[in-house]
Biopython code that builds the backbone (N, CA, C, O; Angstrom):
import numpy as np
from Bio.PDB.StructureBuilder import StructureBuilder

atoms = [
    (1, "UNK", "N", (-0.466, 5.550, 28.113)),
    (1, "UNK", "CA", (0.358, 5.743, 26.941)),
    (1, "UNK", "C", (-0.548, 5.981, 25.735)),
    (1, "UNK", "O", (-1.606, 5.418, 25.453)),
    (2, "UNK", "N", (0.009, 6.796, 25.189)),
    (2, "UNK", "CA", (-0.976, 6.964, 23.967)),
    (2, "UNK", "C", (-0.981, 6.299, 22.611)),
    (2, "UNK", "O", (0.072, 5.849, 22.159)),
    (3, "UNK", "N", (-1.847, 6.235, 22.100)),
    (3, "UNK", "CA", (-1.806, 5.042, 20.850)),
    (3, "UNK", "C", (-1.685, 5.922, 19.234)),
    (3, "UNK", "O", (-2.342, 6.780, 18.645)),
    (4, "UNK", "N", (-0.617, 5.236, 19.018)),
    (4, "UNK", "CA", (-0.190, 5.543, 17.484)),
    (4, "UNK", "C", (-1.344, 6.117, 16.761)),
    (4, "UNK", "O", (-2.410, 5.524, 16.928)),
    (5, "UNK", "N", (-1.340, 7.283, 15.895)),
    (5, "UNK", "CA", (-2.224, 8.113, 15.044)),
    (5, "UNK", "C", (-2.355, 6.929, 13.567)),
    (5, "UNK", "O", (-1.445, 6.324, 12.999)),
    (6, "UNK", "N", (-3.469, 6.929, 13.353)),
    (6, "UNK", "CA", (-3.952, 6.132, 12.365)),
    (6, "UNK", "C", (-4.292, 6.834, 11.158)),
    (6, "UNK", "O", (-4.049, 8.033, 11.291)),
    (7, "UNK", "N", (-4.796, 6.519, 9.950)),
    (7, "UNK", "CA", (-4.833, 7.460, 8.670)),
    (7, "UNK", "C", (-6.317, 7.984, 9.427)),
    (7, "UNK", "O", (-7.061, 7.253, 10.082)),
    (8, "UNK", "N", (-6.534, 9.548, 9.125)),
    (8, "UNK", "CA", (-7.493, 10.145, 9.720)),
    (8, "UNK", "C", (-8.441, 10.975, 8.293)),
    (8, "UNK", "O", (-9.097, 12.016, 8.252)),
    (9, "UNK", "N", (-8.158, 10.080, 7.405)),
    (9, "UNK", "CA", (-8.709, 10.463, 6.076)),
    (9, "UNK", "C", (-9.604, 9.754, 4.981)),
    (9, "UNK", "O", (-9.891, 8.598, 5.290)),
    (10, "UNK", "N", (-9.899, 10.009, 4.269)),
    (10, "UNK", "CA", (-10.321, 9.191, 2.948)),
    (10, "UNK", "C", (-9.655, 9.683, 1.742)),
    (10, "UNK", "O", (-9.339, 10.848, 1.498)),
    (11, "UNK", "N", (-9.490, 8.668, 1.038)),
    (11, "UNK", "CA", (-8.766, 9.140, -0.801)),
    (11, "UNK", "C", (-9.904, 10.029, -1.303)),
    (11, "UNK", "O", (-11.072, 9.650, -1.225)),
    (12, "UNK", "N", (-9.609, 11.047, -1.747)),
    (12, "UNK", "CA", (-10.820, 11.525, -2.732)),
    (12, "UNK", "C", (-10.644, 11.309, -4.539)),
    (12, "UNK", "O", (-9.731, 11.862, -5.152)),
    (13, "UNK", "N", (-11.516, 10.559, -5.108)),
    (13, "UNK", "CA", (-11.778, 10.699, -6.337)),
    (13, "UNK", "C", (-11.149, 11.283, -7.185)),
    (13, "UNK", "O", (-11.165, 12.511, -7.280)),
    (14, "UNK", "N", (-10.413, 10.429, -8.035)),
    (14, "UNK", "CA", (-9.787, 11.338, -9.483)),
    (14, "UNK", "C", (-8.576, 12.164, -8.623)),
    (14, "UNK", "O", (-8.287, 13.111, -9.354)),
    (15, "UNK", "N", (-8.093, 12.202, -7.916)),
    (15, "UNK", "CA", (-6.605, 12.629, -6.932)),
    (15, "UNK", "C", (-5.445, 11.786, -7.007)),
    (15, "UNK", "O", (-5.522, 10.596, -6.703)),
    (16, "UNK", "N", (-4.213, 12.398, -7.449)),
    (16, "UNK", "CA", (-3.152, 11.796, -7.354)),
    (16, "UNK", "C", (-2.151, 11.798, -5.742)),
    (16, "UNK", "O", (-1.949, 12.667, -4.895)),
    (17, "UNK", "N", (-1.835, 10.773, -5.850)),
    (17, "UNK", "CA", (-1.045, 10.144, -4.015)),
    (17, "UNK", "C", (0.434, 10.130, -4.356)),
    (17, "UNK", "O", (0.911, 9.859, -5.457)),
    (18, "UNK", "N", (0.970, 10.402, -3.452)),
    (18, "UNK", "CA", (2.182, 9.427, -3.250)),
    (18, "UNK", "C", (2.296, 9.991, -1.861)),
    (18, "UNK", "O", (1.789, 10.896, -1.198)),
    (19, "UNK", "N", (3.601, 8.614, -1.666)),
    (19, "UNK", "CA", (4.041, 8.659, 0.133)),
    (19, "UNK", "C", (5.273, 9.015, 0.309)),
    (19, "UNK", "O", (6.185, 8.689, -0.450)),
    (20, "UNK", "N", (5.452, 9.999, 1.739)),
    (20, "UNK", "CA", (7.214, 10.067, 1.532)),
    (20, "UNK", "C", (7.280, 9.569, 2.931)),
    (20, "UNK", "O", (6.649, 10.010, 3.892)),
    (21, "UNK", "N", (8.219, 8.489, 2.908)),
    (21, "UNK", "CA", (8.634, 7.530, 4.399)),
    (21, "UNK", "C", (9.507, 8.580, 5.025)),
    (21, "UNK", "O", (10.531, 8.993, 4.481)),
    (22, "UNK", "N", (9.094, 8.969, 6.111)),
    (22, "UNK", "CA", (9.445, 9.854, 7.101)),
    (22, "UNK", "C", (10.042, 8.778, 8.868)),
    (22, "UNK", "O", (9.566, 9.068, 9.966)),
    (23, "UNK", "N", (10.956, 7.781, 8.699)),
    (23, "UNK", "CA", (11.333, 7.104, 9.674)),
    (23, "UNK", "C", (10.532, 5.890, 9.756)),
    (23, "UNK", "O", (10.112, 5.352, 8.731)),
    (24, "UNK", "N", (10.379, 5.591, 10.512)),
    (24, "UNK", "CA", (9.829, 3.828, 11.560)),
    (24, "UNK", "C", (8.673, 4.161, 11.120)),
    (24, "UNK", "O", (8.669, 5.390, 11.052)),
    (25, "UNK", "N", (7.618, 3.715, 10.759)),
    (25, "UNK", "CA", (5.940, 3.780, 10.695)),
    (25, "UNK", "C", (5.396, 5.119, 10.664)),
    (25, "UNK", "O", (4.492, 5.615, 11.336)),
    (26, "UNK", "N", (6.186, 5.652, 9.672)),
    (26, "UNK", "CA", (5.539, 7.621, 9.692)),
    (26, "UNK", "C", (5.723, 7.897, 8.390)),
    (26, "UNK", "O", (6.831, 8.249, 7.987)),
    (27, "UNK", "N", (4.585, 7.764, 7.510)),
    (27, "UNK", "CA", (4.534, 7.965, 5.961)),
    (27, "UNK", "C", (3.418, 9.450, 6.288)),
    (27, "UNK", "O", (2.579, 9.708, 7.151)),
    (28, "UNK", "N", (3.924, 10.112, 5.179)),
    (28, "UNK", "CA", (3.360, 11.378, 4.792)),
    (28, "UNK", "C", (3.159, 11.264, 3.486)),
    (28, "UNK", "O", (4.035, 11.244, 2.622)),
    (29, "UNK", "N", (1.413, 11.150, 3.255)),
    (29, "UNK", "CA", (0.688, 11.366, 2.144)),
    (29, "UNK", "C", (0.445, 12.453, 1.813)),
    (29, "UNK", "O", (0.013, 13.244, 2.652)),
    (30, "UNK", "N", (0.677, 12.903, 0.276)),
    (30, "UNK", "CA", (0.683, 13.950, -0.280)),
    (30, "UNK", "C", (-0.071, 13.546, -1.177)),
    (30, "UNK", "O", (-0.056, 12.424, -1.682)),
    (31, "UNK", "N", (-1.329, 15.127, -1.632)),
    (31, "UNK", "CA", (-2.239, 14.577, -2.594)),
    (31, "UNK", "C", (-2.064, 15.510, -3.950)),
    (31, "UNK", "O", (-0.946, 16.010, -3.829)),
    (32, "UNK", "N", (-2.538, 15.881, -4.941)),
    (32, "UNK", "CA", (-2.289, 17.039, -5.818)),
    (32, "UNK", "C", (-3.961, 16.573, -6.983)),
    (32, "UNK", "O", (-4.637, 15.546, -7.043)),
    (33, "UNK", "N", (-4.002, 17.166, -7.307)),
    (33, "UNK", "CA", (-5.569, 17.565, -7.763)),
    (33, "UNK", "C", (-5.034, 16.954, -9.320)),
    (33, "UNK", "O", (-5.171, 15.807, -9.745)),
    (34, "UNK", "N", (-4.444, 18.029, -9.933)),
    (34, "UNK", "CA", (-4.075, 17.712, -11.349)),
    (34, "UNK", "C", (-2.459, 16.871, -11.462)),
    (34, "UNK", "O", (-1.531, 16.744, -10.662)),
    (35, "UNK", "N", (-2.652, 16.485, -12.638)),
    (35, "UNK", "CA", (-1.528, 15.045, -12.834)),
    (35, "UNK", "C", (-0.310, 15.915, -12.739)),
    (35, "UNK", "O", (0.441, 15.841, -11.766)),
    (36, "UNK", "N", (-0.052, 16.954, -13.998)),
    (36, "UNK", "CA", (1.122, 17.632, -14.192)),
    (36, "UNK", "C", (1.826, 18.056, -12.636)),
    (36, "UNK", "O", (2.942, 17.629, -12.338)),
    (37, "UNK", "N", (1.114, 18.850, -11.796)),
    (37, "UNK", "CA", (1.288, 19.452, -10.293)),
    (37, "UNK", "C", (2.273, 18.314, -9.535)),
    (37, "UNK", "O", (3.397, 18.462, -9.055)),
    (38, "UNK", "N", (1.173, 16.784, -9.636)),
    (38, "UNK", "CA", (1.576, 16.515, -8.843)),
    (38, "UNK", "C", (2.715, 15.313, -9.179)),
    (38, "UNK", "O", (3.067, 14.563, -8.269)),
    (39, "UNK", "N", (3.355, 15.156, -10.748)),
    (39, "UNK", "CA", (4.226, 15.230, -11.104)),
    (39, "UNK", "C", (5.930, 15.968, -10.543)),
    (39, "UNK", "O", (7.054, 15.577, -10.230)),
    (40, "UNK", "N", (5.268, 17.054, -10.673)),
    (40, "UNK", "CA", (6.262, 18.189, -10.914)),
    (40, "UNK", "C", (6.691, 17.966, -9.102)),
    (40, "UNK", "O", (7.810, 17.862, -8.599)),
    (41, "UNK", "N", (5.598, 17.952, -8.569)),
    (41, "UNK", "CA", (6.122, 17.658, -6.172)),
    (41, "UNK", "C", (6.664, 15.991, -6.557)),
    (41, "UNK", "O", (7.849, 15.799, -6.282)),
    (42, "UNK", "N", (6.333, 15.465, -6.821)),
    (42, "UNK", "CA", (7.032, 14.249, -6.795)),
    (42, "UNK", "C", (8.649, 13.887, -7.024)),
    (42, "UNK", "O", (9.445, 13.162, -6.427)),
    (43, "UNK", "N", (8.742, 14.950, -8.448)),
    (43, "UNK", "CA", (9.777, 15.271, -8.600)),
    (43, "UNK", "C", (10.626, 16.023, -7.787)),
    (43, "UNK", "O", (11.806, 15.678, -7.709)),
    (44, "UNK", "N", (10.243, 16.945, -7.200)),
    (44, "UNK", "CA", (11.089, 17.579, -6.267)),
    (44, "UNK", "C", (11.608, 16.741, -5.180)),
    (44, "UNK", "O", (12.760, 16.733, -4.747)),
    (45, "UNK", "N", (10.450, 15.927, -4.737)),
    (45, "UNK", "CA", (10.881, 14.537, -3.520)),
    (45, "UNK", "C", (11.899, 13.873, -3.595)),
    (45, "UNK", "O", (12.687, 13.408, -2.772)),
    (46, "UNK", "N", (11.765, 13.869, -5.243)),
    (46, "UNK", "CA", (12.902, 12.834, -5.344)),
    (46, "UNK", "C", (14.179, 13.164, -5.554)),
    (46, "UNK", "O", (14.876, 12.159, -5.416)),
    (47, "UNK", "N", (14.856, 14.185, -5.847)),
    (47, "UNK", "CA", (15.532, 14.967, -5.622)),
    (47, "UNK", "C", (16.308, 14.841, -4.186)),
    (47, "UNK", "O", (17.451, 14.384, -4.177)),
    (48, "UNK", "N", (15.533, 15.342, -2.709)),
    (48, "UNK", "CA", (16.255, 14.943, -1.513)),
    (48, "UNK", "C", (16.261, 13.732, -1.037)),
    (48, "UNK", "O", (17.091, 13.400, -0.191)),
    (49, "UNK", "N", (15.286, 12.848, -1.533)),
    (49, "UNK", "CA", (14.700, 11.791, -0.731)),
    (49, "UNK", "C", (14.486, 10.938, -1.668)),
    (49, "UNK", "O", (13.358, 10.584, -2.010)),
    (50, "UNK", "N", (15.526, 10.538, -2.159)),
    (50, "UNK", "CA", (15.221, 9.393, -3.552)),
    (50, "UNK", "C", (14.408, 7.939, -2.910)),
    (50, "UNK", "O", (13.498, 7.334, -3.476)),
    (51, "UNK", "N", (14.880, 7.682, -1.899)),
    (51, "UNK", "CA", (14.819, 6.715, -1.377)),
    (51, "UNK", "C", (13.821, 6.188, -0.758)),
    (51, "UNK", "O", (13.554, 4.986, -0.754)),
    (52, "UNK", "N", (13.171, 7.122, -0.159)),
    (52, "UNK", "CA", (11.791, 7.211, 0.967)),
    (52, "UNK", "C", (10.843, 7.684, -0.028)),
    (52, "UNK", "O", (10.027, 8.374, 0.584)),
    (53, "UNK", "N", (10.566, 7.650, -1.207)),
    (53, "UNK", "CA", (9.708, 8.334, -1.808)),
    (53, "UNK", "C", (8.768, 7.268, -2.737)),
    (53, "UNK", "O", (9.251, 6.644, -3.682)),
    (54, "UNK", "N", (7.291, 7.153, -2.301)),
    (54, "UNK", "CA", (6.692, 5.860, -3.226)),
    (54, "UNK", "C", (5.449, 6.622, -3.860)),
    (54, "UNK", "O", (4.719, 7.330, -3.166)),
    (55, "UNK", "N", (5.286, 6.463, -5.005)),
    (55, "UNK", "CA", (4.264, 6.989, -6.495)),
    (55, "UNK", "C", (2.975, 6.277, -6.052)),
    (55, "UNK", "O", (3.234, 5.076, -5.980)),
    (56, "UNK", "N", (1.660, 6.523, -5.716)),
    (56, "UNK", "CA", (0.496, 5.537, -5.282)),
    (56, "UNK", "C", (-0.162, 6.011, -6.664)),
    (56, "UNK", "O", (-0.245, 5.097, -7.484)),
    (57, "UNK", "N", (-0.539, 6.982, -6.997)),
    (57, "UNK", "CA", (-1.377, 7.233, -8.344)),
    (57, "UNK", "C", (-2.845, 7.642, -8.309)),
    (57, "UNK", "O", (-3.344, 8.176, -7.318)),
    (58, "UNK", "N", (-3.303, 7.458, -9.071)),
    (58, "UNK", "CA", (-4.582, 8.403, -8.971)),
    (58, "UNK", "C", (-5.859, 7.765, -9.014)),
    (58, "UNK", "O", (-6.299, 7.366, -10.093)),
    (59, "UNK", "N", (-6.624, 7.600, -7.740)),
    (59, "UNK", "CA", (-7.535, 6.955, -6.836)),
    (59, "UNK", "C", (-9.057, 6.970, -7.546)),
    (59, "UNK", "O", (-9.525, 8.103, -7.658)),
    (60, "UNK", "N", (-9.823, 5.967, -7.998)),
    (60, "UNK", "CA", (-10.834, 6.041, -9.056)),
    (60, "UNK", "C", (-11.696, 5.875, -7.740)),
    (60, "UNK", "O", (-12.830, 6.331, -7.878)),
    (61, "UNK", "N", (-11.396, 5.262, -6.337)),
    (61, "UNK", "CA", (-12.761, 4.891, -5.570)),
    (61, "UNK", "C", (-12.287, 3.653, -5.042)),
    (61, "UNK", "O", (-12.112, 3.607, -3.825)),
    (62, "UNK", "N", (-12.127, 2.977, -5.501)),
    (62, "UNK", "CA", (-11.345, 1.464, -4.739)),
    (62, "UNK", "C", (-10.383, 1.179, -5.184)),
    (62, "UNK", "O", (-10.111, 0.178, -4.523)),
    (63, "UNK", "N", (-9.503, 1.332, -5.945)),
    (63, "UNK", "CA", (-7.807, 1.345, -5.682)),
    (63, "UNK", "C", (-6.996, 2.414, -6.811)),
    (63, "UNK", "O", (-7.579, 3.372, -7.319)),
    (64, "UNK", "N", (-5.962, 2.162, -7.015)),
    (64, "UNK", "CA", (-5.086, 2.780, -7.589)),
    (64, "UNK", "C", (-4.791, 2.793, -9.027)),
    (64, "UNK", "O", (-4.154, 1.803, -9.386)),
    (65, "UNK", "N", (-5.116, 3.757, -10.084)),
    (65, "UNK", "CA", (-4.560, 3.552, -10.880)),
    (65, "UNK", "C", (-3.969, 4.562, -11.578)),
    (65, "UNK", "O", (-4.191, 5.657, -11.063)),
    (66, "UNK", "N", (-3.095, 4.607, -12.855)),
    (66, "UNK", "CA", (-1.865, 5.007, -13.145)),
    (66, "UNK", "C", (-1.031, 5.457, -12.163)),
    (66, "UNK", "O", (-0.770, 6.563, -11.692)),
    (67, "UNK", "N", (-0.653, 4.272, -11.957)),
    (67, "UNK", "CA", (0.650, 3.670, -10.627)),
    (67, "UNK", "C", (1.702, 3.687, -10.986)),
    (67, "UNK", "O", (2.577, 3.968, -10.167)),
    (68, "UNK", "N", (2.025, 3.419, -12.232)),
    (68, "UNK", "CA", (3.388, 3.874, -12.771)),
    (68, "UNK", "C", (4.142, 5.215, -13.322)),
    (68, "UNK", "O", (4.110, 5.793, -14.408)),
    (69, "UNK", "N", (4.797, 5.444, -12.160)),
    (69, "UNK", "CA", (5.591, 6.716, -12.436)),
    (69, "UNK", "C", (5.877, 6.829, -13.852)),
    (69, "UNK", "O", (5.286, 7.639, -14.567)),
    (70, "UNK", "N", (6.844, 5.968, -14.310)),
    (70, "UNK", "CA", (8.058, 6.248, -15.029)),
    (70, "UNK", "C", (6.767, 6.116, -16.988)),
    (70, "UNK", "O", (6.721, 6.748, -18.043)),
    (71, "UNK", "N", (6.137, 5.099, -16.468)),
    (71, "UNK", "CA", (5.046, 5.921, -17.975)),
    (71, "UNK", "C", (4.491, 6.861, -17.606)),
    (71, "UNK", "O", (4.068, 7.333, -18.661)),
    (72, "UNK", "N", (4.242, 7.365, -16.991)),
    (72, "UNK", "CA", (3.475, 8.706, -16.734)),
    (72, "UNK", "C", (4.678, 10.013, -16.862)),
    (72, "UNK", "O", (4.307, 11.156, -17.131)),
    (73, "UNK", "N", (5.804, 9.753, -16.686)),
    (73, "UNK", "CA", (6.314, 10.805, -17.082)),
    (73, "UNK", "C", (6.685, 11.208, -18.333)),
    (73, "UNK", "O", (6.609, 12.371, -18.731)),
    (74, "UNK", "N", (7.152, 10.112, -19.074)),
    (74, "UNK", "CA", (7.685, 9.840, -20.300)),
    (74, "UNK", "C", (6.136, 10.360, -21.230)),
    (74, "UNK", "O", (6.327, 11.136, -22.166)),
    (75, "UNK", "N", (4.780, 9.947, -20.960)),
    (75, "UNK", "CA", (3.769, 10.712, -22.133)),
    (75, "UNK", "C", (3.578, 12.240, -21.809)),
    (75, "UNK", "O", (2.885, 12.945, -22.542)),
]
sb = StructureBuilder()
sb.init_structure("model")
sb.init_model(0)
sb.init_chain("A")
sb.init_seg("    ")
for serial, (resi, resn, name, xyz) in enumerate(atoms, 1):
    if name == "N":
        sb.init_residue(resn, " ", resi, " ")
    sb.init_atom(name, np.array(xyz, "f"), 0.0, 1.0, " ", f" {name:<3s}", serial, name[0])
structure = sb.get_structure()
């Protein structure tokens, strides 16, 4: 039997994340280079998929920051 696919990646630097929950243990990370871009796909997500859709933010090297959607849209 074959064994569940694991993250087969690294965050890269200064990149914005978010996840869209795709069923039982199947998240699809999406990355976007510049803030506005990846604004603007987030938005579209949320649109079909209000629900399954989580904001991770933009990756300095060891964790996450500007994590909050809703200030980031509003400046």
């Amino acid at each position: 039997m074959a064994r569940p696919r694991t993250k087969k990646f690294e965050y890269g630097k200064g990149m914005y994340y978010f996840n869209i929950k795709k069923g039982y243990n199947n998240n699809i990370t999406i990355k976007r280079v510049e803030l506005k871009k990846a604004i603007d796909a987030y938005k579209q997500y949320l649109k079909t998929q209000k629900d399954n859709c989580e904001w991770l933010g933009k990756w300095d090297g060891k964790k996450f920051i500007e994590d909050n959607f809703e200030k980031l849209e509003v400046a």
